[in-house]
Backbone as CSV, one residue per row, in Angstrom:
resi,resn,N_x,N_y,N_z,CA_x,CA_y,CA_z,C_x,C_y,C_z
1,UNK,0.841,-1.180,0.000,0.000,0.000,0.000,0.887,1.245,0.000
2,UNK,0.729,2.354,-0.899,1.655,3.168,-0.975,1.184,4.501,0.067
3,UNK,2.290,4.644,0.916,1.776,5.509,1.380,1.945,7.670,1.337
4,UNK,0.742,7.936,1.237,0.738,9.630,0.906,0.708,10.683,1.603
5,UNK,1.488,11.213,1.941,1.119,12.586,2.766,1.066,14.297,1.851
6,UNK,0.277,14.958,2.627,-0.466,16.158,1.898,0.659,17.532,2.478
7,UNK,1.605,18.288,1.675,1.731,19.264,1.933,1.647,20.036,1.854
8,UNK,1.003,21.342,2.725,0.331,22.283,2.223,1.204,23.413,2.970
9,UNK,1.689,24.274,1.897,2.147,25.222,2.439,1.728,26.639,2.254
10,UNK,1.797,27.574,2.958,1.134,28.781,3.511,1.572,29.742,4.651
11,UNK,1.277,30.785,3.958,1.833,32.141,4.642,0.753,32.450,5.728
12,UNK,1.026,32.432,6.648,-0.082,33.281,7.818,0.354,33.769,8.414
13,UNK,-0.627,34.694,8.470,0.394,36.381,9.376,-0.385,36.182,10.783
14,UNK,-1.656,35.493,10.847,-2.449,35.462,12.482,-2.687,33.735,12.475
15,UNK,-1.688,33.265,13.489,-1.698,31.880,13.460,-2.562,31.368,14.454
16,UNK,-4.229,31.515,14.579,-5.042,31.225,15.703,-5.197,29.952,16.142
17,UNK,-4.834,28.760,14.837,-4.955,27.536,15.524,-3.313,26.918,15.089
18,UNK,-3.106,26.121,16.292,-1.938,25.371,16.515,-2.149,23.461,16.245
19,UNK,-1.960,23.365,14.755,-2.310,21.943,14.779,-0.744,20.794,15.172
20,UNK,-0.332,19.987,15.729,0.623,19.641,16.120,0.612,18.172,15.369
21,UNK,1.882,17.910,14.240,1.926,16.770,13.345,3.294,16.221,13.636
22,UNK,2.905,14.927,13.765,3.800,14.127,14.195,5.197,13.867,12.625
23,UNK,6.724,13.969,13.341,7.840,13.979,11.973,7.426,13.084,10.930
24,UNK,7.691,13.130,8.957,7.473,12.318,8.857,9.115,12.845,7.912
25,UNK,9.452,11.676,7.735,10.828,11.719,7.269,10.685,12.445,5.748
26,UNK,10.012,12.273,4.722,9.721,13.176,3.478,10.387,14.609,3.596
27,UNK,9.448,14.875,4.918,9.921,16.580,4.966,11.796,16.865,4.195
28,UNK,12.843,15.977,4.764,14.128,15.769,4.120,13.689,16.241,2.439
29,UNK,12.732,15.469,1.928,12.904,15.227,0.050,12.398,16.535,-0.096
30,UNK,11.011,16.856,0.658,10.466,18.007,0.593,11.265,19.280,0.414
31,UNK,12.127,19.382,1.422,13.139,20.469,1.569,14.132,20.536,0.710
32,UNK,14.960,19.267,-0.191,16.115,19.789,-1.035,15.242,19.592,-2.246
33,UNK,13.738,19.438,-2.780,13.041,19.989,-3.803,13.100,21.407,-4.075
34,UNK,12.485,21.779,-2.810,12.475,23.407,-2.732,13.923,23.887,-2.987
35,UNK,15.023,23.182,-2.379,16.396,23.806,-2.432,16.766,23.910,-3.747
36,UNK,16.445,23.409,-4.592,16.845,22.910,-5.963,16.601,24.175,-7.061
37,UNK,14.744,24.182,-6.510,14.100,25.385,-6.818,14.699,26.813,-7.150
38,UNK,15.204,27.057,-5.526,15.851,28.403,-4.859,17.458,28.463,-5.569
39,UNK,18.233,27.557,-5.609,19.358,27.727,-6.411,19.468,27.802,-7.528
40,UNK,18.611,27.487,-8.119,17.986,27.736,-9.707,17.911,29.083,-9.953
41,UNK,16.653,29.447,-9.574,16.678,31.085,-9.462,17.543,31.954,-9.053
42,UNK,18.289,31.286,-8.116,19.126,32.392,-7.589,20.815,32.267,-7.734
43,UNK,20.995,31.224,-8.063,22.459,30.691,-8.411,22.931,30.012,-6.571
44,UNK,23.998,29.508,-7.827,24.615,28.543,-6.559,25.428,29.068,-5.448
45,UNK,25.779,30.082,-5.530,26.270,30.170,-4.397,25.664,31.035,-2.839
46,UNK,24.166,31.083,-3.267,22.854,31.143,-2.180,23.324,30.243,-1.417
47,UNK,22.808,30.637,0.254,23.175,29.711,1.278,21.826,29.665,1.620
48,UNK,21.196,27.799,1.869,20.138,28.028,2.187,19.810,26.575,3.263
49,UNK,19.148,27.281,3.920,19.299,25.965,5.402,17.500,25.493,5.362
50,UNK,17.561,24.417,5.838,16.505,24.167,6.224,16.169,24.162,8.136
51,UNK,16.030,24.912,8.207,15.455,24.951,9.936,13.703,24.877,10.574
52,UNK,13.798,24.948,11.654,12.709,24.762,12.438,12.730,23.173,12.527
53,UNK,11.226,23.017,13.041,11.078,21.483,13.604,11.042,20.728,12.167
54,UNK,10.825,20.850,11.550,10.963,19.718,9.851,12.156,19.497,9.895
55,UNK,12.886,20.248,10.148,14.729,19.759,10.441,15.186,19.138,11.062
56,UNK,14.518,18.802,11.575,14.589,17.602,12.885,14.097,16.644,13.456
57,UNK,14.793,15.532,13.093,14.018,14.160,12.795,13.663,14.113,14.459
58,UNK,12.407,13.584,14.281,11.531,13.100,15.780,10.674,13.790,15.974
59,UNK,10.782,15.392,15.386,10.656,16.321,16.049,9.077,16.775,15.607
60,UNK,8.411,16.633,16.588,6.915,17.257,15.748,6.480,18.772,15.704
61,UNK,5.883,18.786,15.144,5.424,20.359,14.893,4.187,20.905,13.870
62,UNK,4.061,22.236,13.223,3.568,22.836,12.107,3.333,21.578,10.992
63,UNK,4.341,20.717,10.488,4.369,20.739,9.749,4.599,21.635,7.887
64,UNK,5.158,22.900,8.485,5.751,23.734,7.634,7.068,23.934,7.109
65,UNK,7.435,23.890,6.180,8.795,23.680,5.687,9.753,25.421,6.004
66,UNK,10.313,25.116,7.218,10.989,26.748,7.051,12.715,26.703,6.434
67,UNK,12.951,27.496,5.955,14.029,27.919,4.895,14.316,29.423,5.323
68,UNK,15.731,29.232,5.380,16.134,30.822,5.290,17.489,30.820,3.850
69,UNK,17.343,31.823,3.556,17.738,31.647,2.453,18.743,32.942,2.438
70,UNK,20.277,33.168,2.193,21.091,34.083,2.103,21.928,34.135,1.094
71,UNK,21.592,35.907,0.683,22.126,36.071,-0.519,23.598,37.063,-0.860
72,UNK,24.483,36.161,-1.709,25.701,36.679,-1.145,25.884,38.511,-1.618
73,UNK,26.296,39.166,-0.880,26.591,40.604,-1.047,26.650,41.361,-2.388
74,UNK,27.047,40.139,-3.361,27.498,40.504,-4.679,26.062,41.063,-5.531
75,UNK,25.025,40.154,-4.704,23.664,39.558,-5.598,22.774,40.297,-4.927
76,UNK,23.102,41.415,-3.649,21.948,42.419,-3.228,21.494,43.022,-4.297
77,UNK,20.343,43.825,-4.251,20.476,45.077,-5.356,20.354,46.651,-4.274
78,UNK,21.132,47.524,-5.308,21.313,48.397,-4.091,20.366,49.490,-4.742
């Protein structure tokens, strides 16, 4: 039986409900998809982490993929 999980991602600025989802290891594939994404657009030498609880196996949470993403000095615009 193959199994599926739903990710839904989303910006909220008033976070009134707190749903709490247990790790599922994907989040890993999930995150260097997006990374793939972000270095594409932005070139390779973007530094980009995956943090919060998805980063951390065991770890439950949101279920939201957080990314910070840094762009080297060269590639600001001023």
């Amino acid at each position: 039986m193959e199994k599926r999980h739903n990710l839904q991602i989303s910006i909220q600025l008033d976070m009134r409900e707190y749903v709490f989802r247990k790790y599922i290891p994907e989040y890993r594939a999930f995150y260097a998809s997006e990374k793939k994404k972000i270095i594409k657009a932005l070139g390779p030498t973007t530094k980009i982490e995956h943090v919060g609880s998805t980063a951390v196996p065991d770890l439950g949470g949101k279920g939201i993929l957080d990314i910070v993403v840094g762009i080297p000095k060269s590639k600001k615009r001023r």
